[in-house]
N, C-alpha and C positions, 0 to 999 in steps of 0.2 A: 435758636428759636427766638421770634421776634415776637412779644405779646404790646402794644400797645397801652398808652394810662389810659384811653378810653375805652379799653373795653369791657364785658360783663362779666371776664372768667379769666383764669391764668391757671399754670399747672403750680405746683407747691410742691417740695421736698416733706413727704409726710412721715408720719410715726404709728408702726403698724407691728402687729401681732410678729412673731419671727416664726419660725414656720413649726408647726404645728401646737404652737401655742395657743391661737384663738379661743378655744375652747376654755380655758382657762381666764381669759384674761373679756371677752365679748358680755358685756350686761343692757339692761333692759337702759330706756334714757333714764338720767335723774326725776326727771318730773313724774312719773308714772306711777314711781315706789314710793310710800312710807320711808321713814329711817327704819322701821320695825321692817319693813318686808326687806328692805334692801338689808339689814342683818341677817337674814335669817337667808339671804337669795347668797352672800357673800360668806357666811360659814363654811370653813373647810377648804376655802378658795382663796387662798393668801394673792392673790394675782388677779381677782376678781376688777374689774374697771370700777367698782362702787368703793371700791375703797380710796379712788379718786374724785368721782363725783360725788360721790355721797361718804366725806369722809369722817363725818361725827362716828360713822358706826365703828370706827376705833375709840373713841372716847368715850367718858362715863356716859351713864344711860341719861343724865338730865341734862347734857350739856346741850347749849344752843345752838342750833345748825349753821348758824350763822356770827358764832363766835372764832373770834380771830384764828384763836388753836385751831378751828376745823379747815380753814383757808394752810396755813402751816401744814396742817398735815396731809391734806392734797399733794401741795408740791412735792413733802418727804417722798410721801408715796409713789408717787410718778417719779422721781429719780431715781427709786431703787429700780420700778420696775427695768429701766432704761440699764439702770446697768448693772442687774442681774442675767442682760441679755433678753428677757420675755418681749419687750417692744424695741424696734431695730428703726434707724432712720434711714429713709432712702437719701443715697448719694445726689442725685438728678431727677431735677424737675419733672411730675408725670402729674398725669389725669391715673384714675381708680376707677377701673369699672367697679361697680356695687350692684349685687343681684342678691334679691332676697325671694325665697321661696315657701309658702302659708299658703294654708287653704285650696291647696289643689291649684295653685297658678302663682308665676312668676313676674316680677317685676326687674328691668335693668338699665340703670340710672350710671350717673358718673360723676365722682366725687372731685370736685373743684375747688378752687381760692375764688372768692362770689367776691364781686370789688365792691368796696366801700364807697367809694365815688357814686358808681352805679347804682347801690343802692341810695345814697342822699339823693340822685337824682331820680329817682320810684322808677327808674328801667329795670330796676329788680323791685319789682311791687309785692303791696304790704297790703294786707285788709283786716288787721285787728289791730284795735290799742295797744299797751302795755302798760302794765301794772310797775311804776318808779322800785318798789320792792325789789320784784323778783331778775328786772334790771341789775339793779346794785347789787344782787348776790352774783349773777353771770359775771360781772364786770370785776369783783373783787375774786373769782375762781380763776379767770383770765389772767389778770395782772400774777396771782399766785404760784400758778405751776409753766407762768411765761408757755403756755399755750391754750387752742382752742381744740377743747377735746368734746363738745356736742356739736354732731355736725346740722344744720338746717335742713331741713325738709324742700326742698324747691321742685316746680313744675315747670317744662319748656311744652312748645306746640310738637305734637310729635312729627318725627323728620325721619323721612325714609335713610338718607344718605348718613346722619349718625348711628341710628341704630345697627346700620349695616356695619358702620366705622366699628363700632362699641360690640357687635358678634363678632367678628373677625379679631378683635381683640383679647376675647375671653373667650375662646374657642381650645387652647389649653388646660391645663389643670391649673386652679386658681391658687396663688400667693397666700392665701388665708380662709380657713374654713370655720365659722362656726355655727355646728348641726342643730344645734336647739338654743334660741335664747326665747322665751315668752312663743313657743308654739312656730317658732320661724327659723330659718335653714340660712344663714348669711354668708356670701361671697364676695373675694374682694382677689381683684387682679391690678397688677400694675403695670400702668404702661407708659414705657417713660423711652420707647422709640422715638428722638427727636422729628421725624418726618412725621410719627401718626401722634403726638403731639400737637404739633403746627397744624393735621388735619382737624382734629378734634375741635382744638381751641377755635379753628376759622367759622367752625360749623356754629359751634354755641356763639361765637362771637357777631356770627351774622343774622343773629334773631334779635327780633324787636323788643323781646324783655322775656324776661324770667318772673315764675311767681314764686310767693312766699308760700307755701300749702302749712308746712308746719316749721314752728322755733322763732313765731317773731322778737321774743325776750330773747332769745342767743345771739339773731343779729342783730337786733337795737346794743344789744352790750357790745359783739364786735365792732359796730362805727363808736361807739366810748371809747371804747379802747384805742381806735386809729387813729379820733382826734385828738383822744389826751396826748399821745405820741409823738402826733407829728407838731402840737406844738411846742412839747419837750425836744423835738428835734430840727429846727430850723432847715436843714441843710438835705433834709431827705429830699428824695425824687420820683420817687411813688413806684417804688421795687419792692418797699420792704416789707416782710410778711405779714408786719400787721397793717396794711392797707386792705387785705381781704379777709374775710370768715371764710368758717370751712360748711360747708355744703355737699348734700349730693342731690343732682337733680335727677327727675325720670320726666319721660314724658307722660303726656296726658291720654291717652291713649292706656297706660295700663297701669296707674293709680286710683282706686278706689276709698271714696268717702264712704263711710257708715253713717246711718243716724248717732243724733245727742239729743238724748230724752231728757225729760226731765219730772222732777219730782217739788210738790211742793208742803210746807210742814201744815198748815189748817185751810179751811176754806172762810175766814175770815168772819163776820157774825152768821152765816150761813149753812144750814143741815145737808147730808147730800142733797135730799130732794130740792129742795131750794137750791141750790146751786145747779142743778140737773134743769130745773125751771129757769134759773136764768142764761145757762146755755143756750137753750133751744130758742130765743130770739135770736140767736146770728149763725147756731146753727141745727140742722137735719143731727136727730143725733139716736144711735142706731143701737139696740141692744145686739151683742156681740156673744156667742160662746167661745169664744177662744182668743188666743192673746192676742192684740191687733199691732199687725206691720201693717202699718197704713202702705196701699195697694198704689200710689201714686199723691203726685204732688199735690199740696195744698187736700190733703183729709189727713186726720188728726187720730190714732188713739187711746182712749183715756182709762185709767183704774181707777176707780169710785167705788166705793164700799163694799169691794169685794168683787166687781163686776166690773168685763169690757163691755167699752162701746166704740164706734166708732164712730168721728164725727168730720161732715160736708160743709164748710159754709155755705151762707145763704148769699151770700157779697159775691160778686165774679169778683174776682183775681188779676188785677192791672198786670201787665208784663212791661208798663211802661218804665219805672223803676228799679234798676237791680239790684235793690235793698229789699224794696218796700214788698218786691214779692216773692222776697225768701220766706220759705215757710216759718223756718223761728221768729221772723219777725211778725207773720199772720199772728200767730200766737199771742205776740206781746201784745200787738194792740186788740188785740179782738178777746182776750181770755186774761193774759197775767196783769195788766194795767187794770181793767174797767171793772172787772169781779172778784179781785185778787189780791190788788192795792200793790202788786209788784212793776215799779213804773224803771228801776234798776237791775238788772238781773245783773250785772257786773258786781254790785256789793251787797245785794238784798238777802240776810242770810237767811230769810223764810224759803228760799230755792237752792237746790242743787241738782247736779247735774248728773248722766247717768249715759256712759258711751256705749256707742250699739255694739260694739264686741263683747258685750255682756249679756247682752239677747235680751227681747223685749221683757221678757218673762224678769229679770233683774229689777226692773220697775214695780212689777206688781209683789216681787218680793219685800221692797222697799216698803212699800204702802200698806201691807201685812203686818209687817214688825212692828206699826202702829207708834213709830216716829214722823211716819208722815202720811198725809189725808189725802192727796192726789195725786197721780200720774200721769204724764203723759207722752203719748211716743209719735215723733216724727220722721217722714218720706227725707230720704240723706240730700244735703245741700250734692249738686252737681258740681263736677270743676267747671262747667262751661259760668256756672252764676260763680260760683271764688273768681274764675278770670273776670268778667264783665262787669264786680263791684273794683276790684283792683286797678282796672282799664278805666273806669270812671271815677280813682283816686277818691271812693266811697269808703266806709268802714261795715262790715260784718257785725251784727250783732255777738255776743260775746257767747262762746260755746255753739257754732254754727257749723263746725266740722268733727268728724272724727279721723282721723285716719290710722289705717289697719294693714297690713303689720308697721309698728314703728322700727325706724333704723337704731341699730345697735348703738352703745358707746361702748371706744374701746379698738372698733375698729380699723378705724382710721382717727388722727388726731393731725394737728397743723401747729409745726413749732413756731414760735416767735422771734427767738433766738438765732 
């Protein structure tokens, strides 16, 4: 197999459940859980993958998650699992199909080595910032258990000729099963046929770019990690595993974004009514009996004292900019900046956020409890606008995506070693 330094994918020698382990060993990502839920998700599961990603939940209940002993005790962990036998390393190079199954429909993607190159060079494009923080804890879990065990989220243009590659591949009984992790059915094949290797890789390799859809902090910490490396290693040649993070992409075609609503704690010197009053300058704004999925782009809506509405701008909607007419960013400037005094939603902690897999109705629970004074729910970003802000090396406002179901940790991992 011949994979070029230029290009967007390669296969990798991975580290995967042994067979009929997954169940045991397949957990929700790190970011999603509490250290309380991932306790409590990890109980009774000595093999649980959170006891890698989320390794304080071995250690006393105050300890920092980000103290050194929880970086230690990852790696522990990951080498017993390894050689109690529970995760097995492939011999030869493969691609991974990866199909997850939720909600009455499937998705089926392929788990890759995504190149660092590639990515420095934005052919694997990025459309959110990162937080320095949550960086430097990927990058210290990496260095720790010498692998990359959250894979990235990524989207290709969908292609007749791989997905036929990637059926014909997974058309047996899958390498790894695991039936329920957070409401989703996950499968993972392995295929490390040098010919449909070299098929695979030619396919993704001849596309104009790959997107980031989710894990920008996982690979911002993978190129840390490649370049701390390669300049600890003068002599390298761009083979070594840690030139790529581990990935799985699907295409676009059958990745679905949810809405990210959001909630926020006062309405500022402002009564509902007054704040009701000062909506209705920029927008139509609709008393509502039931909870509002806003019915299409750019309409808005909102929990106020008890009560939906739904709301239209008065503004048409530029499509000239593929920022400026994302919905979350309508919001920002037309509601959470001007009436709201929220000009950061990145660190402003009068806002938080509320993912549509929690259903609108979560919002107006939130606003009930009487920790927070407004809601509001939005029409889901499209991948066609993630590609077209990426493509225009633009940034996303911050919480501009959901995506449903998230891939497992656990299931596949990428040695470094």
């Amino acid at each position: 197999m011949t994979f070029s330094s230029d290009g967007l994918v390669r296969p990798f020698t991975g580290l995967r459940p042994a067979a009929g382990r997954a169940p045991e060993i397949a957990a929700p990502p790190y970011d999603v859980v509490s250290t309380d839920e991932a306790r409590e998700i990890a109980d009774g599961r000595p093999y649980c993958f959170l006891h890698v990603s989320r390794a304080e939940i071995d250690l006393p209940p105050d300890t920092d998650p980000y103290a050194d002993e929880v970086y230690r005790t990852a790696a522990r962990n990951l080498e017993k699992f390894e050689a109690d036998g529970v995760l097995v390393r492939d011999e030869a190079p493969a691609f991974y199909v990866y199909r997850i199954a939720a909600h009455g429909r499937t998705q089926t993607g392929v788990a890759l080595s995504a190149s660092v190159d590639a990515y420095l060079e934005n052919r694997i494009r990025k459309h959110e910032l990162t937080r320095p923080a949550k960086e430097d804890d990927r990058v210290r879990q990496i260095e720790a258990v010498n692998a990359i065990t959250g894979p990235v989220l990524l989207v290709h243009r969908a292609d007749a000729a791989l997905a036929a590659e990637l059926a014909s591949a997974s058309a047996g009984e899958p390498d790894a099963v695991a039936p329920e992790v957070d409401g989703a059915r996950h499968e993972l094949w392995v295929v490390d046929d040098p010919a449909r290797v070299e098929k695979i890789g030619a396919l993704l390799n001849g596309m104009d770019a790959l997107y980031i859809a989710d894990g920008h902090h996982r690979s911002a910490a993978g190129a840390r990690v490649a370049e701390a490396r390669r300049a600890a290693d003068p002599d390298h040649d761009g083979s070594e595993p840690y030139n790529g993070f581990l990935a799985v992409s699907f295409p676009d075609d059958e990745l679905v974004i949810l809405d990210y609503n959001r909630v926020v704690k006062d309405l500022g010197e402002r009564d509902p009514a007054a704040f009701r009053a000062a909506l209705e300058e920029s927008f139509e704004v609709h008393d509502w009996r039931q909870a509002v999925s806003p019915p299409r782009a750019h309409s808005f809506g909102m929990y106020l004292d008890g009560k939906w509405h739904l709301l239209i701008p008065r503004e048409e909607i530029s499509d000239a900019d593929p920022v400026e007419r994302l919905d979350v960013r309508v919001l920002d400037r037309t509601v959470l900046a001007p009436l709201l005094g929220i000009t950061d939603p990145r660190t402003d902690s009068r806002i938080d956020f509320v993912g549509g897999s929690r259903g609108v109705e979560a919002v107006a629970a939130r606003v009930d409890s009487g920790e927070w004074a407004v809601g509001f729910t939005l029409f889901p970003t499209s991948l066609g606008d993630l590609m077209a802000v990426a493509d225009a090396g633009q940034i996303m406002p911050p919480k501009s995506t959901w995506f449903d179901p998230k891939l497992a940790d656990g299931m596949i991992s990428l040695p470094l070693d």
